[in-house]
N, C-alpha and C positions, 0 to 999 in steps of 0.2 A: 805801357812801356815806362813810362817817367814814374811810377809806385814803384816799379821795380830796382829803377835807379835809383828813389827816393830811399828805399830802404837798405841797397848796398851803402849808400852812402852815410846813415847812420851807424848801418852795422859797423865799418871802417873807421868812423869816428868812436863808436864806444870801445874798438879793440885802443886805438889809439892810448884814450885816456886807461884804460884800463890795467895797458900795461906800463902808463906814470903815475898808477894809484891816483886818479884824479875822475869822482864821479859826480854828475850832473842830473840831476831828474830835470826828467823830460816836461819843458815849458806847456808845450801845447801837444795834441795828438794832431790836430790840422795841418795837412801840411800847405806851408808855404811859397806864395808862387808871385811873383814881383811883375809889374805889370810897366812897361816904357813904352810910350807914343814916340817915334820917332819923324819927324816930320821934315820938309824937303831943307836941300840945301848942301851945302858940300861934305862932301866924303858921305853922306846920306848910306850909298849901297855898303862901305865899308864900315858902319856904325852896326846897322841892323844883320849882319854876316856875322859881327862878335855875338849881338844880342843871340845870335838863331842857337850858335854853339854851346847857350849854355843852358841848361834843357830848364832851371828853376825860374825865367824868364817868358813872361809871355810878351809877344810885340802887338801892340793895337793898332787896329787902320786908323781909328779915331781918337779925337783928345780925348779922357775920359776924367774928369774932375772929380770925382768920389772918393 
């Protein structure tokens, strides 16, 4: 499901620039996905609710230092 958003979301961005004559070659074919540990303490359930809604986002149970 998230390829397929992934790819709406390009497509929408190349109409974007395309139609302000502004092109871009594409950095990487990987796509990218952003990784936050959220860990305890206040507003905690309202932190990870943002993170959940935003699909390029993944939430860790653990810290992951890499």
């Amino acid at each position: 499901m998230w390829m397929k958003k992934m790819a709406n979301y390009r497509d929408f961005l190349f109409k974007i620039n395309f139609s302000n004559n502004v092109f871009c070659s594409n950095i990487t074919s990987k796509d990218v996905f952003y990784k936050v540990y959220i860990g305890k303490g206040n507003n905690r359930v309202l932190i990870k609710n943002l993170f959940k809604n935003r699909w390029w986002w993944e939430i860790l149970d653990e810290p992951n230092y890499d």
